[in-house]
Each structure stands twice: as structure tokens, then as C-alpha cells.
N, C-alpha and C positions, 0 to 999 in steps of 0.2 A: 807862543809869545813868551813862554819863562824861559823857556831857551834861551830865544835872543836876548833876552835883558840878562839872562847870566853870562851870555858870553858878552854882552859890553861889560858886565861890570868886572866880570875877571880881565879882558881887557884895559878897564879903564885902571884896576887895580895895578898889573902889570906894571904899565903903563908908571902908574904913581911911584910904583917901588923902582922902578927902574931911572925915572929922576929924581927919586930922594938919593939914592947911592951917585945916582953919576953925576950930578949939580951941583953939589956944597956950595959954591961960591960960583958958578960963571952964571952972571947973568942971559946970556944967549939961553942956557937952558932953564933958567926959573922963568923966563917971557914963554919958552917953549910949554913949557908945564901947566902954566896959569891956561895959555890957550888952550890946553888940552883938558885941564877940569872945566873950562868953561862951556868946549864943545862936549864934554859928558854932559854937563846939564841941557844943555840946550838937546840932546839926545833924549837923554830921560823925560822932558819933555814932550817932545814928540812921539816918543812914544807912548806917555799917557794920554795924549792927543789922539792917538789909535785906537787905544784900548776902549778910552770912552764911546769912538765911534763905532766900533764894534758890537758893543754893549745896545749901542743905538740899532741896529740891526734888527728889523722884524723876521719873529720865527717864521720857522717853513709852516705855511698855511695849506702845503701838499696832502698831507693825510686828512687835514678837513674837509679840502675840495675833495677828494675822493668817496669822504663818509658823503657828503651831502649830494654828491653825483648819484649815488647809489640810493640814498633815498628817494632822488628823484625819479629814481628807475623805476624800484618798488610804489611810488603812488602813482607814478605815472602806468602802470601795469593794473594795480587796486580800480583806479579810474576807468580803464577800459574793462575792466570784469565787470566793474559797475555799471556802466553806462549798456554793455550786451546785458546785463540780466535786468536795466529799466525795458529794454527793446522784446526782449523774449514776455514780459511780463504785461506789457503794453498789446503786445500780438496775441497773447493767451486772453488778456481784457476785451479786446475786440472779438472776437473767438467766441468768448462767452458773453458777449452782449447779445452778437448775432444770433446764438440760440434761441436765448430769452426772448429776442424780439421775434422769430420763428415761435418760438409757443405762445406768449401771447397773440399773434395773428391767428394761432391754429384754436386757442383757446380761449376769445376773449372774457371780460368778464361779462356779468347780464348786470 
């Protein structure tokens, strides 16, 4: 962007110094000139019109979707280790229930 705003304004400069020397007096080229600051401005406008839009522009939200992709990974992983070791723990609880209900059958109390 400072680029182009330096080449209009060396441009528009040029431009300037080129009919301050070649204009002194004919009006065909002070009507030429006047157009020509006024299309500068109307430039420089535009293009602070960009600038702001730019400005306006949401950052790249890529590296956050990626961080939170990857969390999801990792709890969605956490969640099934979990969910196997309630399953292993549930089978082991059954496991040892059926014993205990095997010795007290073998053993009741009096």
C-alpha cells in the first residue's frame, strides 16, 4: 500500500511541477492541472477508503482452528481411555461381585 501511495504522490508531484513550468499563463493548462489535483484527491481518498477496509479485515482464525482441532483430538482420545477403563472396571466389579456372591452361598452366615 505505501508503495502505491508513493508512486501517486511522486506522480501527482511530477505531474504538479510539470504544470507549474509549462502553464504560466494558458488557461487550457491551469483547467488541466486543477483536474489533475482534484483527481489526486479524490485518489487519496480512495484510497484511504481501502486502507480502512483492510484494517476492517478479520485475522486469520487458521492457527486457532487448528489449536482447537487438536484439542479435540486429544479429549476426544482422553474420553475413549476413559470410557474403556469405566468398562474394564465395571467387568472387574462384576467379577468380584460374583465371587462374593459365590462365598457367601458357599458360606452363609448362621
Amino acid at each position: 500500500m505505501k508503495s502505491t501511495q508513493t508512486i501517486i504522490t511522486l506522480t501527482a508531484l511530477c505531474a504538479f511541477v510539470f504544470a507549474s513550468v509549462s502553464c504560466k499563463e494558458d488557461p487550457k493548462l491551469i483547467e488541466k492541472r486543477e483536474q489533475q489535483k482534484t483527481e489526486i484527491v479524490r485518489l487519496k481518498g480512495e484510497l484511504a477508503l481501502l486502507e480502512e477496509k483492510l484494517k476492517a479485515i478479520p485475522e486469520d482464525m487458521s492457527s486457532q482452528l487448528a489449536e482447537a482441532e487438536r484439542q479435540l483430538k486429544e479429549q476426544t482420545e482422553d474420553i475413549a481411555k476413559l470410557e474403556a477403563e469405566t468398562a474394564d472396571l465395571d467387568a472387574r466389579k462384576r467379577q468380584l461381585q460374583k465371587s462374593f456372591d459365590e462365598y457367601r452361598a458357599k458360606y452363609p452366615a448362621q
